[in-house]
N, C-alpha and C positions, 0 to 999 in steps of 0.2 A: 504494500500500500504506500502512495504516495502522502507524503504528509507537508509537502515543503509549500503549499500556496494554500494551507487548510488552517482557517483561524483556531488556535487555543482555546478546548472546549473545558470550564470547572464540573464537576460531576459529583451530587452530595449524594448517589445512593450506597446503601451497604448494603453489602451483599452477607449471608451465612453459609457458611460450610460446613459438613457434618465431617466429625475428623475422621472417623468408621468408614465412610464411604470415600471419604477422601484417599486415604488407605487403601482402600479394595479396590480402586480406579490406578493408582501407580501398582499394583501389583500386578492388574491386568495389564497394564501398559507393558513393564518388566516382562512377565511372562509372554507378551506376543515378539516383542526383542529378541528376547531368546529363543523364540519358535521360528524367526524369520533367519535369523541369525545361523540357526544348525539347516534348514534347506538352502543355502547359500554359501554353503562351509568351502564350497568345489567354486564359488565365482569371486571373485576382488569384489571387494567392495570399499564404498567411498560414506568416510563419514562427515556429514555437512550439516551441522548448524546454522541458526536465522543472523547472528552474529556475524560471522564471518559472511554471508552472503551480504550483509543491507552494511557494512563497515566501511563500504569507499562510497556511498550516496549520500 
């Protein structure tokens, strides 16, 4: 997303998290990493962060 001609927006909502599920959602994250991770053990692969991509714009 471009953000460089997009006025400065303040935002007073709060949001809640449930820590339980919070949990149970990076473990499923984790556990499919790792499922992708072993069919892929035979090809390169490239690991790419939002960081490094958006660092020179």
């Amino acid at each position: 997303m471009n953000t460089k001609n997009v006025k400065s927006q303040k935002y007073d909502a709060l949001i809640e998290i449930n820590y339980e599920d919070c949990i149970k959602e990076f473990e499923k994250i984790q556990n499919s990493e790792k499922e992708y991770d072993e069919l892929f053990v035979e090809h390169p692969v490239y690991q790419v962060n939002y960081e490094e991509l958006t660092k020179n714009l």
